[in-house]
C-alpha positions as MATLAB code, in Angstrom:
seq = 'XXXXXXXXXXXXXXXXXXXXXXXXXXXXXXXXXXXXXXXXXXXXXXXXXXXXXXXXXXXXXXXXXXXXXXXXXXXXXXXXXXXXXXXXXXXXXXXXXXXXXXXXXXXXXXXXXXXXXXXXXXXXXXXXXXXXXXXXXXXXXXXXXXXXXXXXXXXXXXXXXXXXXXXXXXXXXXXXXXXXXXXXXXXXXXXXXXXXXXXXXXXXXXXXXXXXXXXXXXXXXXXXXXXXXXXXXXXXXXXXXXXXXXXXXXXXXXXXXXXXXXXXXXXXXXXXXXXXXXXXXXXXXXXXXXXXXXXXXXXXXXXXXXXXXXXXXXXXXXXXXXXXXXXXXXXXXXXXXXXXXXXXXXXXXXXXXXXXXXXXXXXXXXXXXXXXXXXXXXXXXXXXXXXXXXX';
ca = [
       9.267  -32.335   67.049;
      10.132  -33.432   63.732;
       7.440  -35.157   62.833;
       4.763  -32.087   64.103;
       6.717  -29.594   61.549;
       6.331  -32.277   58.665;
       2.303  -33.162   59.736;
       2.299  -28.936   59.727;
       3.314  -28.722   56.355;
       1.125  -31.493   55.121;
      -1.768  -30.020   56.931;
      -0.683  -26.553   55.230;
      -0.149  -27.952   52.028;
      -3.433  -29.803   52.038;
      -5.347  -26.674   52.706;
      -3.511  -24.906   50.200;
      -4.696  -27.484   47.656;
      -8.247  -27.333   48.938;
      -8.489  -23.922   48.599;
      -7.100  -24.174   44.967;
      -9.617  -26.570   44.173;
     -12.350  -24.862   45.657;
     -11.739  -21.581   43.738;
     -14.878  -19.891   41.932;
     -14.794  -19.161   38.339;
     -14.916  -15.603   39.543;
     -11.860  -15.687   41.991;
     -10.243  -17.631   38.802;
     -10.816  -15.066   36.968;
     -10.042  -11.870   39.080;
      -6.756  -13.601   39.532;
      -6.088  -14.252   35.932;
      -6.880  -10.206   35.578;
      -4.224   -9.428   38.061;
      -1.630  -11.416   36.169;
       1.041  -10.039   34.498;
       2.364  -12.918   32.144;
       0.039  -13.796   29.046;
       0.570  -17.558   29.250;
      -0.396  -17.882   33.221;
      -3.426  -16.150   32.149;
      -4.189  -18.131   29.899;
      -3.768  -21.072   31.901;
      -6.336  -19.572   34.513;
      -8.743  -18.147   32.030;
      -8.873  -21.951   30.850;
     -10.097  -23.246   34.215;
     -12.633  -20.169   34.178;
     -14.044  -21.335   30.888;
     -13.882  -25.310   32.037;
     -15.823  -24.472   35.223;
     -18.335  -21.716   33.186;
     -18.516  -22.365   29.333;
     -20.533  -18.865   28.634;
     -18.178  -17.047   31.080;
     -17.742  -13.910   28.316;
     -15.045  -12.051   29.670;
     -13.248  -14.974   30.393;
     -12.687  -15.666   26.736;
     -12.345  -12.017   25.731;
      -9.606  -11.875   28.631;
      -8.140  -15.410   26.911;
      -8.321  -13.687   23.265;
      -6.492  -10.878   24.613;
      -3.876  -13.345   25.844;
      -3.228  -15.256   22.680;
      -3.104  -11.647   21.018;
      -0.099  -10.736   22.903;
       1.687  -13.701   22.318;
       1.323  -13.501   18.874;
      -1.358  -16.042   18.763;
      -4.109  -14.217   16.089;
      -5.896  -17.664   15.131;
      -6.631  -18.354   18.827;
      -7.398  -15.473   19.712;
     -10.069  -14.854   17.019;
     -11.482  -18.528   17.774;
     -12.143  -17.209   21.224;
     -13.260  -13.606   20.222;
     -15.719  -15.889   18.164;
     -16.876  -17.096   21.572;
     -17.056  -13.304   22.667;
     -19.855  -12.407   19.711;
     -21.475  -15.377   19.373;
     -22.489  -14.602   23.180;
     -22.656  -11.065   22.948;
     -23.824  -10.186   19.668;
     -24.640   -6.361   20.191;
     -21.810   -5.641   21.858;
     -19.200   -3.173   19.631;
     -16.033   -3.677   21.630;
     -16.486   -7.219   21.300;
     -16.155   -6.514   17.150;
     -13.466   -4.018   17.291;
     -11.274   -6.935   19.323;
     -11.932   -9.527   16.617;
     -11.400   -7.176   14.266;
      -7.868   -6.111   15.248;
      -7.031   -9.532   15.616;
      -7.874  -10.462   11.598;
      -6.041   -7.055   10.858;
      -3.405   -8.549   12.660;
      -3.582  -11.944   10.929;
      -3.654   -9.760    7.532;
      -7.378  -10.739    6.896;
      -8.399   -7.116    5.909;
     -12.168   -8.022    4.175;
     -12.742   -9.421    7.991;
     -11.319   -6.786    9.354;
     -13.373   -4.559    7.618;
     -16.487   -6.423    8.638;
     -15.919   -6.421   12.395;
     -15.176   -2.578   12.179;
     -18.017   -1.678   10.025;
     -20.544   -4.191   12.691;
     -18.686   -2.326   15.858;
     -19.641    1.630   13.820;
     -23.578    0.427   13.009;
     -23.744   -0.799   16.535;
     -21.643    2.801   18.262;
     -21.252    5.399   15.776;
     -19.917    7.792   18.355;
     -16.667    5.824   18.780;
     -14.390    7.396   17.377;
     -11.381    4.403   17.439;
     -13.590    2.611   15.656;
     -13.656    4.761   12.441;
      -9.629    5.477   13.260;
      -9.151    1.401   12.944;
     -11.167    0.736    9.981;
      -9.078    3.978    8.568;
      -6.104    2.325    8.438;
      -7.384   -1.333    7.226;
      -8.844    0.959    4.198;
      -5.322    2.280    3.998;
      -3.592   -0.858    4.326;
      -5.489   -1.978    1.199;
      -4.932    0.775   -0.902;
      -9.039    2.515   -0.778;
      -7.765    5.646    0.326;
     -11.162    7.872   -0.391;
     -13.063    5.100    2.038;
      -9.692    5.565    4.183;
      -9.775    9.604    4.271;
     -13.765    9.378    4.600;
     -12.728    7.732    8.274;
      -9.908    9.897    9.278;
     -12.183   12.477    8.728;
     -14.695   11.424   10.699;
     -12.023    9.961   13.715;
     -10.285   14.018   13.740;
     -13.495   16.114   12.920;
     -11.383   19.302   12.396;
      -7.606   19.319   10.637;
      -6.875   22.762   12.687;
      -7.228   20.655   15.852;
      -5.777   17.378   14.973;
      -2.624   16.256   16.063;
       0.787   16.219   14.628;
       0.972   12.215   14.455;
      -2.470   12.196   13.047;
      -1.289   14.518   10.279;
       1.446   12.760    9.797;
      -0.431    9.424    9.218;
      -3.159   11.254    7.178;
      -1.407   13.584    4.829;
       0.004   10.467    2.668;
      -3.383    9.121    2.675;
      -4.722   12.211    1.315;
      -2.178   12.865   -1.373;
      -2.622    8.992   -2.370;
      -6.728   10.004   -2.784;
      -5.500   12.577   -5.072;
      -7.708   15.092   -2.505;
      -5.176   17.370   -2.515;
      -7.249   20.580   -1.235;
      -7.880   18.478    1.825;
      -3.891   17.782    1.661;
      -3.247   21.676    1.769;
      -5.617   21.800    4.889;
      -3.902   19.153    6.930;
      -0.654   20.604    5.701;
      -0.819   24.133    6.652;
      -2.416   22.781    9.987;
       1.346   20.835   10.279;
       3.051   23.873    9.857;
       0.149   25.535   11.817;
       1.971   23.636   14.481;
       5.282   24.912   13.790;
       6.560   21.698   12.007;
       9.456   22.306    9.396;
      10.136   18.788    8.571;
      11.498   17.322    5.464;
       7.906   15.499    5.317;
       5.915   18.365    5.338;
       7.772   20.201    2.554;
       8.019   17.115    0.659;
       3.898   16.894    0.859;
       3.523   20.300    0.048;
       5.868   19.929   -3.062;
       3.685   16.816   -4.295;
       0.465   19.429   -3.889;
       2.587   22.086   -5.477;
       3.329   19.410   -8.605;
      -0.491   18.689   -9.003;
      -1.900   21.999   -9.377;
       1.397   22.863  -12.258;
       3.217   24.971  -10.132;
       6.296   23.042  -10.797;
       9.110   25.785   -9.646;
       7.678   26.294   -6.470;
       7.253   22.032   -6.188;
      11.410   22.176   -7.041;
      11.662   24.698   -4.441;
       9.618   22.231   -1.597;
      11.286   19.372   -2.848;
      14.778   21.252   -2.515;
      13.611   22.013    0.925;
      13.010   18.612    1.668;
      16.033   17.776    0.489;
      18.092   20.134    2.641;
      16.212   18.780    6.009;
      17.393   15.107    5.180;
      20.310   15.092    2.231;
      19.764   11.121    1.690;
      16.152   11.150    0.815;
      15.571    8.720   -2.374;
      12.147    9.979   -2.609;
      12.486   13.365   -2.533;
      14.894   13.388   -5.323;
      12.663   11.388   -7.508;
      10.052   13.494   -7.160;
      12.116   16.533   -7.588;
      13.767   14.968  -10.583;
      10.377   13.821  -12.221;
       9.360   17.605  -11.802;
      12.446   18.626  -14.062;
      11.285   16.338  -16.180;
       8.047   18.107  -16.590;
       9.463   21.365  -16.858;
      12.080   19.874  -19.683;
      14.774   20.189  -17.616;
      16.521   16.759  -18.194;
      19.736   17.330  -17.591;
      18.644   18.409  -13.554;
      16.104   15.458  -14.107;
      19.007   13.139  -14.700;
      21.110   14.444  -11.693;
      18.570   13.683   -9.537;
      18.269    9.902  -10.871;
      21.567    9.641  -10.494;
      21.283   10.695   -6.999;
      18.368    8.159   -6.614;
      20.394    5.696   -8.173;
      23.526    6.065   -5.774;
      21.447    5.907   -2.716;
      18.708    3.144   -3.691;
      20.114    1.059   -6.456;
      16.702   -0.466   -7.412;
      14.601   -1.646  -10.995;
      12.162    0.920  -10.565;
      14.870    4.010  -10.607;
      16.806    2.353  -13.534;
      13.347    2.326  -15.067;
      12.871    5.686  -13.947;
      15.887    7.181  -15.234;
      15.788    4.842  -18.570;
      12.719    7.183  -19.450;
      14.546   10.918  -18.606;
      17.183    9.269  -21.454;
      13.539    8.394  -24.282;
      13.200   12.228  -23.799;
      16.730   12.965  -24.918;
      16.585   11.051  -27.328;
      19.324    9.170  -25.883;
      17.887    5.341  -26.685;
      21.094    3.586  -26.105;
      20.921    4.649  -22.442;
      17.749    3.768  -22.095;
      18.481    0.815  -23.225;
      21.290   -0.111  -20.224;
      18.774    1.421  -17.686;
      15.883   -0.610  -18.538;
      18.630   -3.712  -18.777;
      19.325   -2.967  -15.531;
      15.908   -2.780  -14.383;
      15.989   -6.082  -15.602;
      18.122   -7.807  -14.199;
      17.251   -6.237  -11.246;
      13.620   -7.683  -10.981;
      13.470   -9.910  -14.069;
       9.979  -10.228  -14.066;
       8.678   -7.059  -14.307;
       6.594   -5.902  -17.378;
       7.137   -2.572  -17.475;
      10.862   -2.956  -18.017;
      10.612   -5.127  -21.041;
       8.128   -2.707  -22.638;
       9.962    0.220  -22.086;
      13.099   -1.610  -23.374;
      11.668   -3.169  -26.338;
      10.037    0.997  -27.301;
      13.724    2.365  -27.205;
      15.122   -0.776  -29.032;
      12.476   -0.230  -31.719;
      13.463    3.398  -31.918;
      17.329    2.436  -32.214;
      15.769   -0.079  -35.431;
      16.762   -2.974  -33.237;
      13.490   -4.583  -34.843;
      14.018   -8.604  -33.671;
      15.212   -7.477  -30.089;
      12.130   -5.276  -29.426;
       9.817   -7.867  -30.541;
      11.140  -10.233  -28.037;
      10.928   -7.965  -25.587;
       6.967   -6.926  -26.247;
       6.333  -10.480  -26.851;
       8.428  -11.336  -22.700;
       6.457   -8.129  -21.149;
       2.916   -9.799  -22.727;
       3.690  -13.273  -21.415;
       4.958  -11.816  -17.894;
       1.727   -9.620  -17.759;
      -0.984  -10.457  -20.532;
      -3.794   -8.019  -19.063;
      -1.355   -4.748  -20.140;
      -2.807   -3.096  -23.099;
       0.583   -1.129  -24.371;
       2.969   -4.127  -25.072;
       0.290   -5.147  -27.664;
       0.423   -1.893  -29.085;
       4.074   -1.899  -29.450;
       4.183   -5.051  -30.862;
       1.274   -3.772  -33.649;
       3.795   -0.807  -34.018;
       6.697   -3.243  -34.978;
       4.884   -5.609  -37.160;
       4.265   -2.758  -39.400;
       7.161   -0.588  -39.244;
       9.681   -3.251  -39.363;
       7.651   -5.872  -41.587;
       4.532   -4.012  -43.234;
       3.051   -7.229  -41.944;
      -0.559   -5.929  -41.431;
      -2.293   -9.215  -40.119;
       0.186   -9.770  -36.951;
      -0.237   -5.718  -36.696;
      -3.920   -5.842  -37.267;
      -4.271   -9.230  -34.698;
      -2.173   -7.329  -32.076;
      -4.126   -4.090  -31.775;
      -7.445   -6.177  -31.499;
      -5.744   -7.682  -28.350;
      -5.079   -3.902  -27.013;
      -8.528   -3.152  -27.344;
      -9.757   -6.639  -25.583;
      -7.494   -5.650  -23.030;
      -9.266   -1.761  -22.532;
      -6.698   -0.162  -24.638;
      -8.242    3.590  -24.944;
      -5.845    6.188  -26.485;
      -7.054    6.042  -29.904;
      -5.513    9.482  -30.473;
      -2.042    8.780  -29.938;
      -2.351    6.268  -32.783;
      -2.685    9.241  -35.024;
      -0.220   11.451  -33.139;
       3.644   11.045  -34.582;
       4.893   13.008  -30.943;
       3.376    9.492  -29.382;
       2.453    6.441  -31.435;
       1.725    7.267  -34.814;
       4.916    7.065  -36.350;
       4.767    3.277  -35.802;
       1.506    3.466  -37.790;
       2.694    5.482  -40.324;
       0.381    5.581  -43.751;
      -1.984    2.541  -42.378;
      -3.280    4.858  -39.871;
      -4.886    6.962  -42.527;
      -6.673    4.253  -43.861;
     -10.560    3.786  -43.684;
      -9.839    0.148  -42.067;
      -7.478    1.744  -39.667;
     -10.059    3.626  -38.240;
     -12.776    1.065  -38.433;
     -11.338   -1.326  -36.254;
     -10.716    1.151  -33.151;
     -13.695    2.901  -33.879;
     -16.298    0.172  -34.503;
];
């Protein structure tokens, strides 16, 4: 009896085995769609595409696989496999291209979403993907251009959608279409701390600063630790001359986001005061904070020239040109100190020729003693002067 039940389970075994190795690259694959775990998929998808090399949905299924694990470069070689045998197919595009989006390839990216709209322009996903690769890379008209398209009509679009899109929109500087997707938010009956905060950045752009403060402060009440809202609200102060509120709101900045670029910020609410030794410490800060940053140096060496700290600001236009030689300003400054602190009008001379090279444009505030000109002061009457920025 013993030995039937072990020639039974041989016999079942070996059956079991036949049938395995008898399976069709379509019961392969039905199986593989039926699985649940990416890696036994891929494991049957593999057989599929052993037994039938131009098996297409075998490899799109395998690509999809490789995407869930993580696995971009694999799955693009295999979404490869997917166009190269079905060329006209836009699904097969969009795939690939999410995968290279994934794998932070965004030109490719682009591509593939661009190939899957020319081949199905009534997709809508399509133009919602592409969207947010545009975003991703900072084209935000291209990127609003396909939001557009993917909604159709603000006054129906949904509250995520606005969400997503109103940044976009204020980073486009379209900020009538901002106002639109905005008053559709609150259309909605959203009162967040986002959607006052957009409509104070609207508010700021068309000049009507106390009602931006007012947004801001909204903002502000919604969700008390905003860093962002703050800034904006203090660099609104700013503009209406208010630095003293400007400064409190730094300040707050400051306490809740220690970072270079609020030091930096604040640094230039204390140029306005006149209050250069501050400045000074903020930009320092800045500094040390992220000691290769530019802007910093500049904006030090500026209040350091204004303080008569001649040598010091010099070394710092001189750092801010070497960490970032494409800036047109720092050469400028340096012109500015040259003459002011040496009369020495070939370094001066040599220095705004650089500005220019580099698309220096403000000619004016050469000439204006409010911005530049009293670093220029006397020379900037002169017929040279004038020849070499206007030649």
């Amino acid at each position: 009896m013993r030995y039937l039940w072990i020639s039974v389970l041989l016999l079942t075994g070996i059956v079991a085995s036949a049938q395995t190795r008898v399976q069709t690259p379509v019961q392969l694959f039905e199986r593989a769609k039926q699985e649940l775990n990416p890696r036994t998929q891929i494991e049957l998808l593999t057989q599929v595409i052993e037994q039938a090399p131009t098996y297409v949905d075998a490899y799109h299924y395998r690509a999809d696989a490789y995407a869930k694990l993580g696995d971009n470069r694999q799955a693009i070689a295999d979404y490869n496999q997917v166009v190269a045998l079905r060329p006209k197919d836009p699904f097969r595009y969009y795939a690939r291209g999410l995968a290279y989006s994934h794998q932070k390839e965004p030109q490719l990216a682009l591509a593939d979403f661009t190939r899957a709209i020319h081949l199905n322009p009534s997709h809508k996903n399509f133009y919602l993907a592409r969207a947010r690769e545009y975003r991703s890379i900072g084209r935000y008209n291209l990127a609003l251009a396909d939001y557009t398209k993917y909604v159709g009509d603000w006054e129906h679009a949904s509250q995520v959608t606005l969400e997503e899109v109103i940044p976009v929109s204020l980073d486009a500087y379209r900020y009538d279409i901002a106002q639109q997707q905005v008053d559709a938010l609150a259309a909605l009956g959203n009162d967040s701390a986002s959607r006052h905060f957009w409509q104070g950045r609207i508010f700021q752009s068309d000049g009507k600063l106390d009602e931006a403060v007012s947004a801001f402060s909204k903002a502000i009440n919604r969700k008390e630790n905003w860093a962002l809202a703050y800034q904006w609200r203090g660099a609104t102060y700013r503009d209406m001359g208010d630095f003293e509120a400007a400064l409190e709101d730094y300040n707050r900045v400051i306490e809740l986001e220690p970072e270079a670029y609020w030091f930096n910020r604040r640094g230039l609410v204390y140029e306005e005061q006149k209050r250069f030794d501050k400045a000074v410490a903020d930009y320092t800060r800045a500094i040390e904070l992220s000691p290769k940053w530019a802007v910093a140096y500049n904006n030090r060496g500026f209040a350091r020239m204004n303080l008569k700290q001649w040598e010091k600001a010099k070394a710092d236009f001189e750092t801010a040109i070497r960490l970032d030689p494409s800036a047109p300003t720092p050469y400028v400054n340096l012109a500015g100190t040259y003459w002011t602190f040496k009369k020495d009008r070939k370094n001066m001379y040599a220095n705004l020729q650089k500005a220019i090279k580099h698309n220096f444009k403000n000619y004016e505030a050469l000439f204006d003693d409010n911005q530049k000109g009293w670093m220029f002061k006397s020379i900037n009457q002169t017929e040279e002067f004038r020849t070499l920025l206007y030649k």
